[in-house]
N, C-alpha and C positions, 0 to 999 in steps of 0.2 A: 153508346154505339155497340152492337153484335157485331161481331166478326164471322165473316164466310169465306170460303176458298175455294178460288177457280183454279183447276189443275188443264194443263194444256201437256198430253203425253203422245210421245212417239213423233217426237217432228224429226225432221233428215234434214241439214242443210249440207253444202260441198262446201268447203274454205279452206285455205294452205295456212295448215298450225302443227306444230310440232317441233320438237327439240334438234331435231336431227334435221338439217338444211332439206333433207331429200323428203321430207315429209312436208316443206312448205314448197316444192316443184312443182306438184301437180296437186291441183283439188282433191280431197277426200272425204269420206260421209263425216258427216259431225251427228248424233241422235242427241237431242234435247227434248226433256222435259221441265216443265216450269208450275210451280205452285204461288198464287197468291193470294195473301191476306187481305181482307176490306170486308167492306160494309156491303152487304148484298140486300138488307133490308128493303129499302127504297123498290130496289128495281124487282125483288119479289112481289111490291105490293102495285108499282106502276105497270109492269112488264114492259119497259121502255128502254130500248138499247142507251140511251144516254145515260141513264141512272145508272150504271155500270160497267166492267171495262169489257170494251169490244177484244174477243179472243182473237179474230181474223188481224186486228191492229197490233196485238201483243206476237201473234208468227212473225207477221213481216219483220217487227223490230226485231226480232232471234234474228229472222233470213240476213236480214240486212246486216247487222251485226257480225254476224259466222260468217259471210260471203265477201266484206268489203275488207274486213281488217284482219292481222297474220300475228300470230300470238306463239309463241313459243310452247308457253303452257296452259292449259285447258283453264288451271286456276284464274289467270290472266283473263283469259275468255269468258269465263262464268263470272268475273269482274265486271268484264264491259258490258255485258247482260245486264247484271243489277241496276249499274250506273243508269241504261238506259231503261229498266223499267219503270225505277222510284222514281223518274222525270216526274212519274202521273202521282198526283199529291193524293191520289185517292186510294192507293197502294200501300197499307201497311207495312205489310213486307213481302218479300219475295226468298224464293227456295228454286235453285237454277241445279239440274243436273246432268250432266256433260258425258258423253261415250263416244269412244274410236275405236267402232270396229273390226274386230279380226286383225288387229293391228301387232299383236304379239304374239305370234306362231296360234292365232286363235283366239287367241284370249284379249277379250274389249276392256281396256282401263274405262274407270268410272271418276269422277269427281263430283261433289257436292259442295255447292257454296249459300248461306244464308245470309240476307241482312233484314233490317226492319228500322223502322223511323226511331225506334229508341237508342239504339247501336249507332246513328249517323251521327 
């Protein structure tokens, strides 16, 4: 099996996360980008959405994730991310990275989380 990688960059979702109680009050930007591992083979040679992973279905699970649940720490968050990408067994691995911007007199923290089916 080759391996290829689908990168999904600049998404925005709104979710109350943050360490500080007043940061999970009201909704605020979350930017996510995500990288995954797989086999891209297939669907290079079929051109067929199914031999592949749908990006539109890999946003909503960010949206959905970032919007519904309230995490303290970003770490925490880019967790529930992976949890819910690797669902898709087609998914070697995944690479989740996390920003809150202008959150610090300007200054956007970043975190990076990676897992992959050998590490589980």
């Amino acid at each position: 099996m080759s391996q290829g990688s689908i990168r999904i960059s600049g998404m925005r979702f709104w979710g109350r996360h943050g360490a500080d109680p007043g940061e999970r009050g009201h909704p605020q930007p979350i930017d996510v980008d995500v990288e995954l591992t797989c086999d891209l083979t297939r669907a290079a040679a079929t051109d067929d959405l199914a031999d592949t992973v749908d990006y539109a279905a890999v946003y909503r699970l960010c949206e959905e994730v970032i919007s519904e649940r309230s995490c303290l720490l970003l770490e925490a968050l880019a967790g529930h991310i992976i949890a819910a990408i690797m669902r898709d067994k087609r998914i070697a691995g995944v690479r989740v990275r996390l920003r809150k911007p202008r959150l610090l007199d300007g200054a956007t923290p970043e975190i990076e989380l990676s897992s992959s089916r050998a590490h589980q």
